[in-house]
N, CA, C and O atoms as CSV, one atom per row, in Angstrom:
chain,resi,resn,atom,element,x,y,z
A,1,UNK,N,N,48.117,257.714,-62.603
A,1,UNK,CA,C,47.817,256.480,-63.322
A,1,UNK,C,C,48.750,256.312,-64.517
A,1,UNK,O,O,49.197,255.231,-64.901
A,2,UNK,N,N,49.063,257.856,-65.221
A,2,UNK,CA,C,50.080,257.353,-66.317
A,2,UNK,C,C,51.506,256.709,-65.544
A,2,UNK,O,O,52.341,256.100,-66.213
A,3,UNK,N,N,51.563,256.784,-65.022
A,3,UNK,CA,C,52.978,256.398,-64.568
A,3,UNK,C,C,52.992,254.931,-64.527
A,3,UNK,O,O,54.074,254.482,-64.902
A,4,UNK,N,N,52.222,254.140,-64.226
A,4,UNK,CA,C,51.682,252.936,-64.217
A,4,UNK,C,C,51.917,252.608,-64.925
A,4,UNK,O,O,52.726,251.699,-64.741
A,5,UNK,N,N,51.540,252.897,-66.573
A,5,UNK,CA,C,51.209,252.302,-67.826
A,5,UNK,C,C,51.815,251.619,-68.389
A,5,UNK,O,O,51.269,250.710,-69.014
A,6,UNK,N,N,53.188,251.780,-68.397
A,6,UNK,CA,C,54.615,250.829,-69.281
A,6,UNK,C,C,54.694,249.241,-68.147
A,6,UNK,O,O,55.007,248.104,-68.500
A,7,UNK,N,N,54.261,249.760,-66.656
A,7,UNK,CA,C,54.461,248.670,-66.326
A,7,UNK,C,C,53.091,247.784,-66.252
A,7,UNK,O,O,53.183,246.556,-66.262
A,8,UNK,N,N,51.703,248.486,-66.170
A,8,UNK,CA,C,51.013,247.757,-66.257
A,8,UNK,C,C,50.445,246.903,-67.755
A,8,UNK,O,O,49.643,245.999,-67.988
A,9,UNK,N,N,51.373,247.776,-68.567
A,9,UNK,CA,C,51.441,246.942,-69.667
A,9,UNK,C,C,52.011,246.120,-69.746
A,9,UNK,O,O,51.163,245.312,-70.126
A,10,UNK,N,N,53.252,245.387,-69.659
A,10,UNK,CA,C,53.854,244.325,-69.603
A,10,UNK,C,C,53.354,243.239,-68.382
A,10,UNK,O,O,53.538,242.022,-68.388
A,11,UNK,N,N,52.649,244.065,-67.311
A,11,UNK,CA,C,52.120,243.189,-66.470
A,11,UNK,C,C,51.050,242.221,-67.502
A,11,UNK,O,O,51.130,240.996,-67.592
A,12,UNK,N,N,49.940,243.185,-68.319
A,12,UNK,CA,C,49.023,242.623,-68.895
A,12,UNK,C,C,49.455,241.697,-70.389
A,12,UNK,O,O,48.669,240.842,-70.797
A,13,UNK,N,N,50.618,241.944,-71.038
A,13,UNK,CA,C,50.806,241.286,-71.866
A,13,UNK,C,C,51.108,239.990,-71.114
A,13,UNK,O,O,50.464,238.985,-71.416
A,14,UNK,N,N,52.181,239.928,-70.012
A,14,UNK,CA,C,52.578,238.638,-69.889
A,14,UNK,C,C,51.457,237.609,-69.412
A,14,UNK,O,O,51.634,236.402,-69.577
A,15,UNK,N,N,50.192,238.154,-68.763
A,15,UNK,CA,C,49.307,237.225,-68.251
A,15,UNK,C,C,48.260,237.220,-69.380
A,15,UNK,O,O,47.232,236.565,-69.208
A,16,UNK,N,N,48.472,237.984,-70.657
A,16,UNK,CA,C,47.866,237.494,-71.608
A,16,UNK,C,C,47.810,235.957,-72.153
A,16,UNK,O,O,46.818,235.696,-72.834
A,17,UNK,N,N,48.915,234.720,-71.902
A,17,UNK,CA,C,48.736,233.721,-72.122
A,17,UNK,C,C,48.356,232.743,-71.062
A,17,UNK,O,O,48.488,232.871,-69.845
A,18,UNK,N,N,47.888,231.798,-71.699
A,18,UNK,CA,C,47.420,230.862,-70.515
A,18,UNK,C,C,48.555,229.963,-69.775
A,18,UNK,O,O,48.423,229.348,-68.717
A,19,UNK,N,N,49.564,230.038,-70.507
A,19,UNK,CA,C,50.727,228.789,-69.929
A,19,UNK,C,C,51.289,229.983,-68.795
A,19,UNK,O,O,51.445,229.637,-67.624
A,20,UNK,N,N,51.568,231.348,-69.204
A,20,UNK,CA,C,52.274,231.999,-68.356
A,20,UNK,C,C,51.250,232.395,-66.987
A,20,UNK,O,O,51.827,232.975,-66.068
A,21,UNK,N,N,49.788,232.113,-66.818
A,21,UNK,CA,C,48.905,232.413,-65.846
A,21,UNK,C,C,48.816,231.529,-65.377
A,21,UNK,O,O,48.848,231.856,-64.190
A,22,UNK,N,N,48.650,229.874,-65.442
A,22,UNK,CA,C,48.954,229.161,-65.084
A,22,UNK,C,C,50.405,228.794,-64.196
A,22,UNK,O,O,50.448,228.026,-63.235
A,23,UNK,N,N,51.789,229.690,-64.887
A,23,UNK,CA,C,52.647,229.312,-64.182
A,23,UNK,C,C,52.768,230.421,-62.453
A,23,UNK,O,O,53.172,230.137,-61.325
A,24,UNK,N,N,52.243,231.576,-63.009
A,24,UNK,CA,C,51.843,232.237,-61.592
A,24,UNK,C,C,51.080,231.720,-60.594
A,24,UNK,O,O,51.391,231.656,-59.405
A,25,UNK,N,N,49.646,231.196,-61.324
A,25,UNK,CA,C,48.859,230.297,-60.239
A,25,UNK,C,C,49.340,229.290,-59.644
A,25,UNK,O,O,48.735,228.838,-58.672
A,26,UNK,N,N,50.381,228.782,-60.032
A,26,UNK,CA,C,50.967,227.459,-59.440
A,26,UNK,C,C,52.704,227.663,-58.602
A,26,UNK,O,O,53.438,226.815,-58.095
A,27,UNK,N,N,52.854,229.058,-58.754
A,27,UNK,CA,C,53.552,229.789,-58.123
A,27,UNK,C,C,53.178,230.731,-56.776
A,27,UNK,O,O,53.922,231.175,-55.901
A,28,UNK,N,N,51.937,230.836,-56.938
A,28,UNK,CA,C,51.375,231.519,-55.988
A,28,UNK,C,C,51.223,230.194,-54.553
A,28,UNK,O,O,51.251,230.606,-53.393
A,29,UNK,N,N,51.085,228.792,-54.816
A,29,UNK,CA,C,51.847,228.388,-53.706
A,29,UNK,C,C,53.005,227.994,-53.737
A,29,UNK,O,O,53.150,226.799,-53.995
A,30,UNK,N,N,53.980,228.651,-53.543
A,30,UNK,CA,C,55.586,228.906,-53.300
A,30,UNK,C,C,56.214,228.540,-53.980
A,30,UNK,O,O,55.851,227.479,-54.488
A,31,UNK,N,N,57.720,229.204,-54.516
A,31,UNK,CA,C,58.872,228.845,-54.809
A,31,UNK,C,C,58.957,227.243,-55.246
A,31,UNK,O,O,58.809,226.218,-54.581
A,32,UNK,N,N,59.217,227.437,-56.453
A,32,UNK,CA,C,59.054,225.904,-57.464
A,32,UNK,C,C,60.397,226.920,-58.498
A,32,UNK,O,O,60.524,228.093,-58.848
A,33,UNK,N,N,61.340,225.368,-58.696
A,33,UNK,CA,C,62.456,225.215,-59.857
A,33,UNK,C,C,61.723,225.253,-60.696
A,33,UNK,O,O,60.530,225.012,-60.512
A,34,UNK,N,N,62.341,225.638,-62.135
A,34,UNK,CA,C,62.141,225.938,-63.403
A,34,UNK,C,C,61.897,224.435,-64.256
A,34,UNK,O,O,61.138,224.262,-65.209
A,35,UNK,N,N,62.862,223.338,-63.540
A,35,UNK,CA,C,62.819,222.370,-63.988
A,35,UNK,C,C,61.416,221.581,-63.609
A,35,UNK,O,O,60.890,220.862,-64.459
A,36,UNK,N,N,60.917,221.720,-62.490
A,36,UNK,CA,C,59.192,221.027,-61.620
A,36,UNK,C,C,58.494,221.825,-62.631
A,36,UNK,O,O,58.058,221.204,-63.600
A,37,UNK,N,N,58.339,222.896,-62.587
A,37,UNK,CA,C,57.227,223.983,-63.021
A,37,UNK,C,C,57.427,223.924,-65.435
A,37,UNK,O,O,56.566,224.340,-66.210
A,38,UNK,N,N,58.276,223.529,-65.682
A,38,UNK,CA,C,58.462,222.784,-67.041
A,38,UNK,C,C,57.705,221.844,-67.041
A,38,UNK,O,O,56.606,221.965,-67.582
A,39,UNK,N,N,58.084,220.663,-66.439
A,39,UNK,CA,C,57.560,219.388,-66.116
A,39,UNK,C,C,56.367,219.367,-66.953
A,39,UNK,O,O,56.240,218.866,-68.070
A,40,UNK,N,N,55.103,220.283,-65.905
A,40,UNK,CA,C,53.931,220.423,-65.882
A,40,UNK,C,C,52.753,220.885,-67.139
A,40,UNK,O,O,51.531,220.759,-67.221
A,41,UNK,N,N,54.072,221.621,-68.263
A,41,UNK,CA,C,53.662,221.680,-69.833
A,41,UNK,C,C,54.303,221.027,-70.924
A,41,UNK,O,O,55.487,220.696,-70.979
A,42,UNK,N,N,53.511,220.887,-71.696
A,42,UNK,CA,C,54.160,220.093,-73.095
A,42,UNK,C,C,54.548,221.049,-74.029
A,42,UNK,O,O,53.885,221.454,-74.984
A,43,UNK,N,N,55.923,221.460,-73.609
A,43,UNK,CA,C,56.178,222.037,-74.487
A,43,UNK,C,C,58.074,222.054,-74.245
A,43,UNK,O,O,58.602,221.928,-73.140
A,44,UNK,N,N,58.584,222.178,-75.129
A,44,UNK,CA,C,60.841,221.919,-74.684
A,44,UNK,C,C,60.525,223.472,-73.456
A,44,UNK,O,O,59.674,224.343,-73.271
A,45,UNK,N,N,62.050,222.949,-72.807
A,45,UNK,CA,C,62.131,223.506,-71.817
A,45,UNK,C,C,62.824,224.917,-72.745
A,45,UNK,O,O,62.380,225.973,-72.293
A,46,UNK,N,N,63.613,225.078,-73.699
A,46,UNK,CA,C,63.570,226.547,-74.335
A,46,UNK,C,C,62.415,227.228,-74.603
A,46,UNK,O,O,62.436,228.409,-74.257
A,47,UNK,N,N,61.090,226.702,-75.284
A,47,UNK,CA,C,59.874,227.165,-75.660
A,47,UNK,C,C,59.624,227.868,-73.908
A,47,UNK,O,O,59.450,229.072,-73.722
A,48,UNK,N,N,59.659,226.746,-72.679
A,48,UNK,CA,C,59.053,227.136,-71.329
A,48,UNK,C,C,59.683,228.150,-71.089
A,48,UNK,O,O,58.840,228.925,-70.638
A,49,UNK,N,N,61.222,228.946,-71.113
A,49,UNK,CA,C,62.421,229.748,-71.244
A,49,UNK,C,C,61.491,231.142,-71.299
A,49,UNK,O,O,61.206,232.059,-70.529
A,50,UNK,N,N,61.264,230.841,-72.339
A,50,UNK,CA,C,60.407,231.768,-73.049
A,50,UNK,C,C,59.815,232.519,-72.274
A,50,UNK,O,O,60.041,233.709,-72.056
A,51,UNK,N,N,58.686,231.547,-71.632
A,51,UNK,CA,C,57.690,232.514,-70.379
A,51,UNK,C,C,58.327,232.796,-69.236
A,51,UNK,O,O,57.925,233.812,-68.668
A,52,UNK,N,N,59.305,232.134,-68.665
A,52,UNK,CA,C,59.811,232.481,-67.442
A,52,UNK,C,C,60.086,233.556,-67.887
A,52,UNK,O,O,59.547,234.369,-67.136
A,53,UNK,N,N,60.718,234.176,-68.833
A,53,UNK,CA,C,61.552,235.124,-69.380
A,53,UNK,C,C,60.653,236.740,-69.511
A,53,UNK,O,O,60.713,237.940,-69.244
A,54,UNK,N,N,59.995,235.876,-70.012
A,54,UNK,CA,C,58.622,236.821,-69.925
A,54,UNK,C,C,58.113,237.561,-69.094
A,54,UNK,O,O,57.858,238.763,-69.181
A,55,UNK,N,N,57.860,236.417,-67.764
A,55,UNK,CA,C,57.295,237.119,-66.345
A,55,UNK,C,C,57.786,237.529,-65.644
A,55,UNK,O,O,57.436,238.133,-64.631
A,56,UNK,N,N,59.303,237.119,-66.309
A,56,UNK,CA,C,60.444,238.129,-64.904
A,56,UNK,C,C,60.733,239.681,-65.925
A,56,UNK,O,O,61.061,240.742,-65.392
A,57,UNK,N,N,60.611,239.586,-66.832
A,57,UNK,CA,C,60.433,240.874,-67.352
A,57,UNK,C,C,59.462,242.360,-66.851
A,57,UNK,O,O,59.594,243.475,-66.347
A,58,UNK,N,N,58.175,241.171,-67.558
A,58,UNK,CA,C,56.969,242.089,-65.956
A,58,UNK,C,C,57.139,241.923,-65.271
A,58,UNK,O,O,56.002,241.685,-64.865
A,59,UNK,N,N,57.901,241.736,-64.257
A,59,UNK,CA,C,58.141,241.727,-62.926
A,59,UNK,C,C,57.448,240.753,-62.264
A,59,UNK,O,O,57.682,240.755,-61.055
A,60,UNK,N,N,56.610,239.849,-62.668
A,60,UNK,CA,C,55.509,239.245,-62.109
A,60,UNK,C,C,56.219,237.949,-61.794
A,60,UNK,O,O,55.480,237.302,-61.053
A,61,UNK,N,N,57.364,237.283,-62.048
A,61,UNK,CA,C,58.353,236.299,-60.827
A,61,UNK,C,C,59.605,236.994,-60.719
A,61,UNK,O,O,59.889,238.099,-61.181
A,62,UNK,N,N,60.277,236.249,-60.085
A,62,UNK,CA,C,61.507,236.254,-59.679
A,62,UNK,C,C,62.911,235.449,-59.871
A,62,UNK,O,O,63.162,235.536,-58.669
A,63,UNK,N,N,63.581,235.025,-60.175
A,63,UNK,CA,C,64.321,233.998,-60.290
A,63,UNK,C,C,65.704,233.958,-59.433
A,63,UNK,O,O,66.210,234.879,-58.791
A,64,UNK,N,N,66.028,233.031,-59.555
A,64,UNK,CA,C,67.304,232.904,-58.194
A,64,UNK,C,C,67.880,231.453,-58.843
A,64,UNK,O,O,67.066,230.578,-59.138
A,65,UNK,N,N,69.605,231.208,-59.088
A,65,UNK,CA,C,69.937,230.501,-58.842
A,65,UNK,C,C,70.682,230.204,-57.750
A,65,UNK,O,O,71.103,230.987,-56.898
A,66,UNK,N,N,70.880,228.536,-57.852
A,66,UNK,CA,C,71.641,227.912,-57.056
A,66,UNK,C,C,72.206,226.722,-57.193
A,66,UNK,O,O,71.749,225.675,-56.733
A,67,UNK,N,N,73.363,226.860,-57.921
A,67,UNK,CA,C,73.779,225.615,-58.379
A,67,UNK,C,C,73.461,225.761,-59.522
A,67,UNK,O,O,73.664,226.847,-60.063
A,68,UNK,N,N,72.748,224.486,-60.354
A,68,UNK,CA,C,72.463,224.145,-61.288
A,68,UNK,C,C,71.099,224.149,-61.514
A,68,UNK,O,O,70.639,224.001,-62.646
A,69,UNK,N,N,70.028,224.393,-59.973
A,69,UNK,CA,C,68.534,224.614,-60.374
A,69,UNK,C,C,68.608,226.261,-59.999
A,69,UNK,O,O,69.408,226.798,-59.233
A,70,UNK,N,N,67.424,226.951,-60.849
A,70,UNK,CA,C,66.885,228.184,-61.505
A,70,UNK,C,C,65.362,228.062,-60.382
A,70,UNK,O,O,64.387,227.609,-60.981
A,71,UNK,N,N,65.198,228.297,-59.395
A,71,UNK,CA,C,63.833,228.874,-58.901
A,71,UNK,C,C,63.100,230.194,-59.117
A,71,UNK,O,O,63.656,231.272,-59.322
A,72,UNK,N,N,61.978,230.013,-59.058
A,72,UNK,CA,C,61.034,230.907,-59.660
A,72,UNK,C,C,60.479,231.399,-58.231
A,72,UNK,O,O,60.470,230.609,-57.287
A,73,UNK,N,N,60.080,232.544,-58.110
A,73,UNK,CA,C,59.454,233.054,-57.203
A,73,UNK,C,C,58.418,234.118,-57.525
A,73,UNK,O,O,58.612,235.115,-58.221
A,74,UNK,N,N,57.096,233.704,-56.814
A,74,UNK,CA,C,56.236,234.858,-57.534
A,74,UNK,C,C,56.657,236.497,-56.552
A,74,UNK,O,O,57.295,236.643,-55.509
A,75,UNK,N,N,55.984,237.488,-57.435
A,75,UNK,CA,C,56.328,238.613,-56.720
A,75,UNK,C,C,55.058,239.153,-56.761
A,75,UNK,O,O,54.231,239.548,-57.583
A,76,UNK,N,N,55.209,239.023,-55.563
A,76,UNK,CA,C,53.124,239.603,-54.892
A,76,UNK,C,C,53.177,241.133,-55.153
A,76,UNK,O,O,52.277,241.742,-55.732
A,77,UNK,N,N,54.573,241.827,-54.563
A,77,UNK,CA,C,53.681,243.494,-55.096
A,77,UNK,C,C,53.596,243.429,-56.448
A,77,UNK,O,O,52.546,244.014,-56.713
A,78,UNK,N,N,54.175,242.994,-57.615
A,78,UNK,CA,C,53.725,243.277,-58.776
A,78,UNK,C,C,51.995,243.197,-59.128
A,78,UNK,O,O,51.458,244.011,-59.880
A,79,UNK,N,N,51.187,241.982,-58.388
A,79,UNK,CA,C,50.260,241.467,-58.630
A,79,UNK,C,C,49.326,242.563,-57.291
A,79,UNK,O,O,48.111,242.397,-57.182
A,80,UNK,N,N,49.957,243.475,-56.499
A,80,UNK,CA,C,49.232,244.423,-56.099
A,80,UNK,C,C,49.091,245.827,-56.791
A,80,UNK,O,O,48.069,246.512,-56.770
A,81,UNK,N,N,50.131,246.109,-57.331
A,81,UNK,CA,C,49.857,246.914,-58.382
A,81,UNK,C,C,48.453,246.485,-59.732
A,81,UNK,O,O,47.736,247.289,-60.328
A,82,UNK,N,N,48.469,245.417,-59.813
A,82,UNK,CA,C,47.449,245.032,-60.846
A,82,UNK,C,C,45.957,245.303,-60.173
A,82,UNK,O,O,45.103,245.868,-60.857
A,83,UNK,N,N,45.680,244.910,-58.889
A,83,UNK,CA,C,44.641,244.966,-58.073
A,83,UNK,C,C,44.534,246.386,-57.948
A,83,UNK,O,O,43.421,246.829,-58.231
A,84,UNK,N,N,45.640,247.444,-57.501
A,84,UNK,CA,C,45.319,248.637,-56.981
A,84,UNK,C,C,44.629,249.497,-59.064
A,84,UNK,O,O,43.724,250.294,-59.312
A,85,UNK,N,N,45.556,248.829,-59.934
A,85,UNK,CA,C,44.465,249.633,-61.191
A,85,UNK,C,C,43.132,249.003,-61.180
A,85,UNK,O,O,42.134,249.720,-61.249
A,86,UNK,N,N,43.005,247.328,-61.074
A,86,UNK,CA,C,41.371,247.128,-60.801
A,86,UNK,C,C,40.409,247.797,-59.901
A,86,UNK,O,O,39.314,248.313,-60.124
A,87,UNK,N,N,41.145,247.645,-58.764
A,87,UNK,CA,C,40.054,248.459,-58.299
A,87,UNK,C,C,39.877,250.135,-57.895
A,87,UNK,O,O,39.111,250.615,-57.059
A,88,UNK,N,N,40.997,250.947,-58.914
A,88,UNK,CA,C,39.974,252.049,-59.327
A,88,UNK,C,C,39.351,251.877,-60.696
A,88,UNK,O,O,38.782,252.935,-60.963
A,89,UNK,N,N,39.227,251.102,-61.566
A,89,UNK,CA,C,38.550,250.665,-62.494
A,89,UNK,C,C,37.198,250.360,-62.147
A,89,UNK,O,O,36.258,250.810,-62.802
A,90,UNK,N,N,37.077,249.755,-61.335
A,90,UNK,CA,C,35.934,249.456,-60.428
A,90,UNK,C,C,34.956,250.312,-59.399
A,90,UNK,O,O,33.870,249.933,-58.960
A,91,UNK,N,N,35.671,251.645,-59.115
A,91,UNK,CA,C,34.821,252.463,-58.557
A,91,UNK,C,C,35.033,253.601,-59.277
A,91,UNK,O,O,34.697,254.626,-58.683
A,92,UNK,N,N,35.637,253.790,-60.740
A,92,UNK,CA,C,35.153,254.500,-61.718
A,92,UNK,C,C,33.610,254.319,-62.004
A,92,UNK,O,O,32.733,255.181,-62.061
A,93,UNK,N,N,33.518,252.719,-62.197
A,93,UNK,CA,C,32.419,252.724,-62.770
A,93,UNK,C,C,30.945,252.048,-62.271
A,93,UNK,O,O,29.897,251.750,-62.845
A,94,UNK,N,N,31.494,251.969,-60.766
A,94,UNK,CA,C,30.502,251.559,-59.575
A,94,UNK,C,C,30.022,253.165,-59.388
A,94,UNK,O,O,28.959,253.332,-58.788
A,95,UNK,N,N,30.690,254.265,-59.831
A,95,UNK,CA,C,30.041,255.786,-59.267
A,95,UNK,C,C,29.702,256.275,-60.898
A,95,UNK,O,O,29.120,257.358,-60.947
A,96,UNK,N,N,29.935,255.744,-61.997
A,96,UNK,CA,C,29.114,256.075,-63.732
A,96,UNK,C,C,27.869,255.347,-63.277
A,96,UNK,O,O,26.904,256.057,-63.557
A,97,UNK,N,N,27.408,253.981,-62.563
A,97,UNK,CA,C,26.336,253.950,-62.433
A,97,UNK,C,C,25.501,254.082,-60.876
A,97,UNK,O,O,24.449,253.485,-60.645
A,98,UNK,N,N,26.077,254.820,-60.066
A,98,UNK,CA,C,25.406,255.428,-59.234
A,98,UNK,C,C,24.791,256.275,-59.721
A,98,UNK,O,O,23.574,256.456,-59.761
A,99,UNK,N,N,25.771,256.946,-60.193
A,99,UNK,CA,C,24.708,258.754,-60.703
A,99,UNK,C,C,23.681,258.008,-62.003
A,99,UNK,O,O,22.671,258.670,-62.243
A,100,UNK,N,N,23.843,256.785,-62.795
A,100,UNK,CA,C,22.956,256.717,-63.756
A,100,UNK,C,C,21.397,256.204,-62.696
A,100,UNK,O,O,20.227,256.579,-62.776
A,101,UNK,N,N,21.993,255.343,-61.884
A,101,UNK,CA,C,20.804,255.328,-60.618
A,101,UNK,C,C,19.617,256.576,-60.345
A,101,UNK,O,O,18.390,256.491,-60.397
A,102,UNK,N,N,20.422,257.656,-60.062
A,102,UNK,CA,C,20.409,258.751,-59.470
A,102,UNK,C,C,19.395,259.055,-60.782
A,102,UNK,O,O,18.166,259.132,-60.778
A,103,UNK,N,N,20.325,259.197,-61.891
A,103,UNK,CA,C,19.307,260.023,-62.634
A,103,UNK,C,C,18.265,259.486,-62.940
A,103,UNK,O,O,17.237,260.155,-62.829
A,104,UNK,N,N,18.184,258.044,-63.445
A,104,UNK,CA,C,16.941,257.168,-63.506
A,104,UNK,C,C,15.560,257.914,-62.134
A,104,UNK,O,O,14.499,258.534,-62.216
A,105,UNK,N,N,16.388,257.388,-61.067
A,105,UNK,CA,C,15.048,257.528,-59.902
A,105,UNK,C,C,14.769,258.444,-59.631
A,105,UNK,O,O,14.085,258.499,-58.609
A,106,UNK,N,N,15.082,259.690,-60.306
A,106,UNK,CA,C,15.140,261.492,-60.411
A,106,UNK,C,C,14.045,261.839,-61.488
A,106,UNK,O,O,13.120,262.638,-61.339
A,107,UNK,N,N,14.354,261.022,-62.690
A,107,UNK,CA,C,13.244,261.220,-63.872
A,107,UNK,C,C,11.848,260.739,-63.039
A,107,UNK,O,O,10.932,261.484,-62.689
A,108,UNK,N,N,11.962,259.124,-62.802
A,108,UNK,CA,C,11.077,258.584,-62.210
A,108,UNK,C,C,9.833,259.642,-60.970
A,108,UNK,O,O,8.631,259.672,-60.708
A,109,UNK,N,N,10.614,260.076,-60.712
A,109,UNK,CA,C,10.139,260.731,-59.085
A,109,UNK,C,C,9.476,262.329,-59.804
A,109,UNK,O,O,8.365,262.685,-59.411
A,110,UNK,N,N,10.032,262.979,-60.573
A,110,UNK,CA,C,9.591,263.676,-61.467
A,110,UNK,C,C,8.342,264.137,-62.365
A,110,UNK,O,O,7.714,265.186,-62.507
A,111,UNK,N,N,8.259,262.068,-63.219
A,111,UNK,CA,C,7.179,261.959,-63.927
A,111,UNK,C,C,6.005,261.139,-63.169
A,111,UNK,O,O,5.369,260.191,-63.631
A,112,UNK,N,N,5.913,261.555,-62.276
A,112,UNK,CA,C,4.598,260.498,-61.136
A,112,UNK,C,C,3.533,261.834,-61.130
A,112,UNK,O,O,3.708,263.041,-61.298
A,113,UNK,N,N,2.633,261.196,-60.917
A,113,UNK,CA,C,1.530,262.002,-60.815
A,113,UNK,C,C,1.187,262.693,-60.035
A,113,UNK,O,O,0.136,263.317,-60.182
């Protein structure tokens, strides 16, 4: 899991904002220019720079030119790496409250008459 960490950190900073989670969600159906996917916020296309810049850092798009347009491409294993730390996060602590189960219906079964 440490090995993870530098990248699942930058994974988690960059989807720390809402403009840059938004631009994944709207990447996640396909390959959109830099110039369409701007469009869509109010904000200069250097400020938008910014996040592209961002998410291709975490690895979480891709970019490609051609010509004079800049396409964005999301990158799905990055966003499986994020799933594979959720869900041992998730059966860390789906088995902290099994055994609290366990011990609950153990006392229970215990203190009966």
């Amino acid at each position: 899991m440490a090995q993870y960490s530098a990248e699942l950190d930058g994974v988690f900073v960059a989807l720390a904002d809402p403009t840059r989670r938004a631009v994944v969600r709207r990447l996640g159906g396909g390959p959109v220019s830099v110039g369409d996917l701007a469009s869509e916020f109010p904000m200069t296309l250097p400020s938008f720079m910014k996040h592209v810049r961002t998410l291709e850092a975490s690895g979480l798009i891709r970019t490609a030119k051609a010509g004079r347009v800049r396409t964005c491409t999301l990158n799905r294993e990055r966003l499986v790496l994020l799933d594979e730390w959720l869900a041992e996060q998730r059966r860390v602590w789906e088995e902290r409250t099994d055994r609290l189960e366990q011990f609950v219906t153990d006392v229970e079964e215990t203190n009966e008459p």
